[in-house]
C-alpha positions in Angstrom: -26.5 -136.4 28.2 -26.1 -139.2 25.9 -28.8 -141.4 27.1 -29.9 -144.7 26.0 -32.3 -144.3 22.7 -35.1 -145.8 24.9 -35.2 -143.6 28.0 -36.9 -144.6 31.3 -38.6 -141.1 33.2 -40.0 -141.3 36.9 -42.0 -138.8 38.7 -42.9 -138.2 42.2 -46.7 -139.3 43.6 -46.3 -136.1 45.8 -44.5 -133.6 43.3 -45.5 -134.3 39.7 -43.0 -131.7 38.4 -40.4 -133.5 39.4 -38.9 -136.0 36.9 -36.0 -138.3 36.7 -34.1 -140.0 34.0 -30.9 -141.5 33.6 -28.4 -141.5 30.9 -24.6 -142.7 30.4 -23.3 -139.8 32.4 -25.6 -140.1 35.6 -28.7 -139.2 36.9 -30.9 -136.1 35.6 -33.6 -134.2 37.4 -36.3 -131.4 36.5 -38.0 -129.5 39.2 -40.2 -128.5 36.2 -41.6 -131.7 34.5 -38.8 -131.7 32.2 -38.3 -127.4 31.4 -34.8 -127.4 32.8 -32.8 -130.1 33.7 -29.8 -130.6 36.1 -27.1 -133.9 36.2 -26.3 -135.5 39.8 -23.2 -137.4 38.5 -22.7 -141.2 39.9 -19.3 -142.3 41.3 -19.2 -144.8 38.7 -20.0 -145.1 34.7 -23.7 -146.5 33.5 -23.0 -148.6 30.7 -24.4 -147.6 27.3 -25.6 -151.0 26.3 -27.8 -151.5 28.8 -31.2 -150.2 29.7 -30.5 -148.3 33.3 -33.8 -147.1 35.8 -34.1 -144.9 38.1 -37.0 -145.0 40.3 -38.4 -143.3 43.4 -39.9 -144.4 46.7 -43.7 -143.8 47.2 -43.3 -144.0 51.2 -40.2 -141.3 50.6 -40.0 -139.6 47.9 -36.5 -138.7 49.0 -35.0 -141.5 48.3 -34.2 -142.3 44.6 -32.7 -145.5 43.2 -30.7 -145.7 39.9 -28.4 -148.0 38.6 -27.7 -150.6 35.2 -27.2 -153.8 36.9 -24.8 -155.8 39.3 -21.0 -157.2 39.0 -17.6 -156.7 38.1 -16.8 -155.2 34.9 -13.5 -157.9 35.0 -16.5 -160.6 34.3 -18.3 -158.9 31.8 -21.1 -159.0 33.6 -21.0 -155.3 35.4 -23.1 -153.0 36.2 -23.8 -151.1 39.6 -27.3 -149.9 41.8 -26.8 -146.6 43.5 -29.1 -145.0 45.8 -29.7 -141.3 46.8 -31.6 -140.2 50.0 -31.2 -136.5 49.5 -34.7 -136.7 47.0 -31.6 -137.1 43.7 -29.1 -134.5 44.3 -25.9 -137.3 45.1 -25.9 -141.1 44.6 -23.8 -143.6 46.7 -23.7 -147.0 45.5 -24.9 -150.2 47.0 -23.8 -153.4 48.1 -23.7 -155.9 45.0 -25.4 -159.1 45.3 -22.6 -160.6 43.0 -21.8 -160.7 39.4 -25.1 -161.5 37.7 -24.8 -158.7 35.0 -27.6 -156.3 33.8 -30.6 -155.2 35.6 -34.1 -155.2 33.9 -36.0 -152.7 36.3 -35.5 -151.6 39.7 -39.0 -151.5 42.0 -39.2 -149.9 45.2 -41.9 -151.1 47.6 -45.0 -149.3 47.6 -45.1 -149.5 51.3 -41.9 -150.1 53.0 -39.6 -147.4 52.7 -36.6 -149.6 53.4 -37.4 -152.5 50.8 -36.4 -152.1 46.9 -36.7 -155.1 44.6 -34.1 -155.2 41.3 -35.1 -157.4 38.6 -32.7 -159.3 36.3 -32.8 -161.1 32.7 -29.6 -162.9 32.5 -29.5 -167.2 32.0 -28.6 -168.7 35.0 -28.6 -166.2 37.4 -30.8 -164.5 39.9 -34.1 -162.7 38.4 -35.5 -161.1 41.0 -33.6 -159.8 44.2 -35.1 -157.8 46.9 -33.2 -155.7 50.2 -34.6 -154.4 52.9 -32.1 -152.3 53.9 -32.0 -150.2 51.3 -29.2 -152.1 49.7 -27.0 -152.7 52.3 -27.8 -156.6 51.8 -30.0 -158.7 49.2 -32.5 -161.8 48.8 -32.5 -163.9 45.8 -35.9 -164.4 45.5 -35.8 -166.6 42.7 -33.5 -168.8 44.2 -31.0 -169.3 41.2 -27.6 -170.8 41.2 -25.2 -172.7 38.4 -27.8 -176.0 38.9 -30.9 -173.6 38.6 -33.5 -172.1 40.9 -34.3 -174.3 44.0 -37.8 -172.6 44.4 -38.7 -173.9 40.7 -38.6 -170.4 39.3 -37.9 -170.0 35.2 -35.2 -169.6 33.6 -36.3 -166.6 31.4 -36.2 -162.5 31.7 -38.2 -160.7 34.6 -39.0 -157.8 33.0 -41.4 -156.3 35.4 -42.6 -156.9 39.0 -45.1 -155.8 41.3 -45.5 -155.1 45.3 -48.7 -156.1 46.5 -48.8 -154.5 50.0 -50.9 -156.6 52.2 -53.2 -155.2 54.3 -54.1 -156.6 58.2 -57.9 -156.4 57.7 -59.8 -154.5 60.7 -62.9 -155.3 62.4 
């Protein structure tokens, strides 16, 4: 499916057969831990010099997130988030943040079933963006514009992230 020489794989907490991964020509899922494999094609390309994700929801399994980063191709900075809710048989894509160019990992919450986090490695621009409407708007956490981040976060790659869920403590 000519996928990127370093391929990111998901499973599912609740179904550890099933696995996705994602190549150049969409999205590709085994109901078998990898035995058979079948393509859900996105409505757009990913692009081959990137490093796309695709990662599901541990709330809802159902919903799937995929995508190679955000923007207009006319910049050079494209790349596009799509999200399925149909557990990875068809993608729609998301709203874009703007042009900030490729994505570094996507992150659904571990609690929230609405809330997905996309991280980002590009100079200058937003690192670490988070919706919780499942796309339909975004948050620059990181607070970054042309003069820098006004909450005092670096300038350098996010390359990971992590959800702590906070818990209300009982007594």
């Amino acid at each position: 499916g000519r996928a990127p020489f370093l391929s990111r794989l998901t499973n599912v907490d609740t179904n550890p057969d099933l696995l996705f991964t994602i190549g150049r020509s969409g999205v590709w899922r085994s109901e078998d831990f990898g035995g058979f494999w079948t393509l859900s094609t996105l409505p757009g390309s990913i692009d081959r010099s990137s490093m796309p994700d695709v990662e599901s929801s541990r709330p809802i399994p159902q919903i799937v997130c995929a995508g190679d980063g955000m923007g207009s191709n006319s910049s050079g900075l494209g790349g596009h988030v799509y999200l399925s809710t149909d557990n990875g048989f068809s993608f729609s894509p998301v709203d874009t943040f703007g042009s900030i160019g490729p994505l570094t990992g996507i992150y659904p919450d571990p609690v929230d079933e609405n809330t997905v986090f996309v991280t980002f490695g590009v100079s200058e621009r937003p690192k670490i963006l988070r919706s919780t409407d499942l796309g339909e708007s975004w948050e620059d956490l990181s607070g970054f514009s042309r003069s820098g981040s006004a909450t005092g976060f670096p300038n350098v790659a996010t390359l990971s992230f992590v959800s702590l869920p906070l818990e209300t403590p009982t007594y």
